[in-house]
C-alpha positions in Angstrom: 104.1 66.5 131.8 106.7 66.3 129.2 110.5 66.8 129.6 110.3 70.1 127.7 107.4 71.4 129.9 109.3 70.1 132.9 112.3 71.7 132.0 110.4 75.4 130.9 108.5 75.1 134.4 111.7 74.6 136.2 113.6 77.6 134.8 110.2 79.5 135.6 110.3 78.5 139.3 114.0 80.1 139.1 113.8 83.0 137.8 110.6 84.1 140.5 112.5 82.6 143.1 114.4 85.1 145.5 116.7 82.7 147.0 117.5 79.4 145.5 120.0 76.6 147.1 121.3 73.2 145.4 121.6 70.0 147.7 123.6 68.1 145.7 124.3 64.1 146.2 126.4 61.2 144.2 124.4 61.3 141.7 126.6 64.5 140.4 129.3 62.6 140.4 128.6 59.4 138.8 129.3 61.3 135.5 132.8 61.9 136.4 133.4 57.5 137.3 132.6 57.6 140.6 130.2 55.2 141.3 127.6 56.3 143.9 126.0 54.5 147.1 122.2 53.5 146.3 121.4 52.9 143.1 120.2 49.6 141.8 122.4 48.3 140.3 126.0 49.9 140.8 125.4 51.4 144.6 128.2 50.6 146.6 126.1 49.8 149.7 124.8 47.0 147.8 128.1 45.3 148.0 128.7 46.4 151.9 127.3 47.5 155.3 128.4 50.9 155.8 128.3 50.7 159.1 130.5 47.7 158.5 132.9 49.5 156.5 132.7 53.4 157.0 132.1 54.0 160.1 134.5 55.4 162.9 134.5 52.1 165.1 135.3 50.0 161.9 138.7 52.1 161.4 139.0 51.9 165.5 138.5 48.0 165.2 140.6 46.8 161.8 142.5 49.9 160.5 144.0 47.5 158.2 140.1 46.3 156.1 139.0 50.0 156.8 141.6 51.6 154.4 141.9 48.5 152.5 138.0 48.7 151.8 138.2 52.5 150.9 140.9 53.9 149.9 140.0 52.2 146.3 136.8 54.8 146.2 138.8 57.6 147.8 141.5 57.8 145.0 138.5 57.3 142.5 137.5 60.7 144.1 140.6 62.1 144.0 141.3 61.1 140.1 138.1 62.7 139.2 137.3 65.4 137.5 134.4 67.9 137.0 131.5 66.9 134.8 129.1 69.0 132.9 126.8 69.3 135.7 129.2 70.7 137.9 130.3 73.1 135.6 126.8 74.2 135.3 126.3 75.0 138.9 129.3 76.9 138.9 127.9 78.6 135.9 124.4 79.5 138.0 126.3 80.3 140.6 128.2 82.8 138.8 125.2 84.2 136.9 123.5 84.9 140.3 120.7 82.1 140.4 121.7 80.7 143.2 123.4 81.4 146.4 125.6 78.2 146.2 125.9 74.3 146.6 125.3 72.4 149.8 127.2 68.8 148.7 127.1 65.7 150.5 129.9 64.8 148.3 133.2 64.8 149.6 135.4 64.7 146.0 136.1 68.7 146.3 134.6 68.7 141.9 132.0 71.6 142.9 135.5 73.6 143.6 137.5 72.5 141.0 134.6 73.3 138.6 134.7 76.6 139.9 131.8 77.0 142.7 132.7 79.6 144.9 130.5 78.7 147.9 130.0 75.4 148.7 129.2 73.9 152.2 130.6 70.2 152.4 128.2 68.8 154.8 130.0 65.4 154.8 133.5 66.7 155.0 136.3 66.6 152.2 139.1 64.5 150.8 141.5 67.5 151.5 143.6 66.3 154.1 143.4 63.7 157.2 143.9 64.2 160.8 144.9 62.0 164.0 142.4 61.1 166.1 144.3 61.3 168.9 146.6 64.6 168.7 144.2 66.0 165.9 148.2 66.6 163.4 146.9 67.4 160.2 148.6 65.2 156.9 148.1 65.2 153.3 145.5 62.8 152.3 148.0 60.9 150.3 149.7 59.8 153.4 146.6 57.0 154.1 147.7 55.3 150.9 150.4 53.7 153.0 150.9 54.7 156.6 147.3 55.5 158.8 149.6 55.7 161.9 150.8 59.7 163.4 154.2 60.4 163.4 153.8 62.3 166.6 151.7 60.2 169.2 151.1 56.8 166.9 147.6 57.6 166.7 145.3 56.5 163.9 144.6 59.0 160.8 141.5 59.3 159.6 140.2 61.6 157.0 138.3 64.4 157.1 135.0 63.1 156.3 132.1 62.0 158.3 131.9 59.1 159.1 128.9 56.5 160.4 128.7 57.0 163.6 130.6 61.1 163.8 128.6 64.0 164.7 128.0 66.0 161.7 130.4 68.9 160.0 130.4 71.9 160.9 129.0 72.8 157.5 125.9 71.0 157.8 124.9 73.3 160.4 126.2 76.0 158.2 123.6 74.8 155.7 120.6 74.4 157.9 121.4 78.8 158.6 121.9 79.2 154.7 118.3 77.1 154.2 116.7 79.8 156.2 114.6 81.9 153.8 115.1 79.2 151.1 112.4 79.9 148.5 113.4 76.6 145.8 115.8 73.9 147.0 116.9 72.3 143.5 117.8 68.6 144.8 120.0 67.5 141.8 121.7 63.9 142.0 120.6 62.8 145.7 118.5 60.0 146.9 116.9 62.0 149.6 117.5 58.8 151.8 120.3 59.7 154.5 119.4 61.9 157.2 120.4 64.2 158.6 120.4 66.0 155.0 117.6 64.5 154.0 115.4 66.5 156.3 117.0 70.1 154.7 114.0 69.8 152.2 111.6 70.7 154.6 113.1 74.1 155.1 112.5 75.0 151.6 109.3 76.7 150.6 109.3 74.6 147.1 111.5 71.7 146.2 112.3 70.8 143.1 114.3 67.1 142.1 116.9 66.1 139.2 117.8 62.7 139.5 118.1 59.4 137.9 116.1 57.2 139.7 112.6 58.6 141.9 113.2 60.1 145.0 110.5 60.0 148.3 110.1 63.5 147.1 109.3 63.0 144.0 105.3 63.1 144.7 106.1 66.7 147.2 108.0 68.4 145.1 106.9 71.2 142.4 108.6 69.7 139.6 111.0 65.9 139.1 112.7 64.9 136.5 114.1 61.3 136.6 116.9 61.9 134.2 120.9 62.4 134.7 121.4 65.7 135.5 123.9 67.1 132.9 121.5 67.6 130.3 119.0 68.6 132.5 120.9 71.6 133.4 122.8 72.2 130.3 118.9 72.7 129.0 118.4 74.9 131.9 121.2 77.3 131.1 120.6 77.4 127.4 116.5 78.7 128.3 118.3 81.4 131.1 120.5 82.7 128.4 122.4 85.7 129.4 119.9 86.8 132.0 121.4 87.2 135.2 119.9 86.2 138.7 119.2 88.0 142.3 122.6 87.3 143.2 124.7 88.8 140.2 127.5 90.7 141.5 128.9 91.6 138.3 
């Protein structure tokens, strides 16, 4: 099938759906500089263990290499800004095709784009916490001092972490996935579970990503491209027409 047809079929399978949810993944935000985790050529975890590196008992073990080794991606998240694809899921969201983002991305650009409801299943850059007393800080502080002014306790940000118990949003998003007629899967590997497993739950998936998925061959419709086009195509074939969830 051609790009085009693709493309045509996809906007078909949203406009009949009833209830349509993104899962989102770094993919997204690769367009914005920051570099995502399993690609070929430029994923991070190519370079490192993650459960050397980002995981809860390597900050326990060398808080010093844990923040060293991150904080250089963190402030690449931080210095980001939204791409076109973010803008248009705010855009559907707005327009009332779908009911919102779930993100495994933690750089907040679905919000700053202007996504009103987004469930961060893999927490946020936002702020940081002690792991001890739980004192919240600005995320800036870990730039320079991980330590708690209260109890000495590390600070550790509000993301999950390999080896923490999920967010509460991820649970969030397995309630939201209830009813889900067409997941669009835009800009995720489909490889870290958890999330990975949220497909499942939808009665039709369909996939936007650069490189092939292991849903690729399941789903109703993929299309191995970057996905800024791919839905600026989208919106320009939806026009002004305005979805199930149009409030007005």
């Amino acid at each position: 099938m051609h790009y085009q047809e693709k493309i045509k079929l996809l906007v078909d399978l949203v406009r009949k759906s009833g209830k349509t949810v993104v899962l989102t993944g770094a993919g997204v935000s690769t367009e914005s500089g920051i570099p995502d985790f399993r690609s070929k050529d430029e994923g991070l975890w190519n370079k490192y263990k993650p459960e050397e590196v980002a995981s809860i008992e390597a900050l326990k073990r060398d808080p010093e290499t844990f923040y060293k080794l991150n904080n250089k991606w963190w402030r690449n998240c931080l210095q980001a800004k939204p791409n076109q694809t973010h803008y248009a899921l705010a855009q559907l969201e707005k327009m009332g095709w779908i009911l919102g983002v779930i993100t495994q991305n933690i750089d907040g650009l679905h919000q700053q784009a202007g996504s009103e409801r987004v469930w961060e299943v893999h927490g946020h850059l936002r702020n940081c916490r002690c792991i001890k007393c739980q004192e919240k800080y600005e995320i800036d502080r870990l730039q320079g001092h991980y330590r708690c002014d209260t109890c000495d306790g590390l600070l550790r940000p509000n993301v999950v972490l390999f080896g923490d118990a999920m967010s509460e949003d991820y649970f969030t998003a397995e309630k939201v996935m209830a009813g889900c007629q067409l997941l669009l899967v835009v800009g995720s590997s489909l490889q870290v579970y958890p999330v990975a497993g949220l497909p499942f739950m939808a009665r039709q998936v369909a996939v936007i990503n650069r490189d092939p998925t292991p849903w690729d061959g399941e789903a109703v419709v993929a299309i191995n491209k970057v996905s800024g086009k791919v839905l600026a195509d989208i919106l320009e074939l939806l026009g002004q027409e305005k979805g199930p969830y149009y409030l007005g």
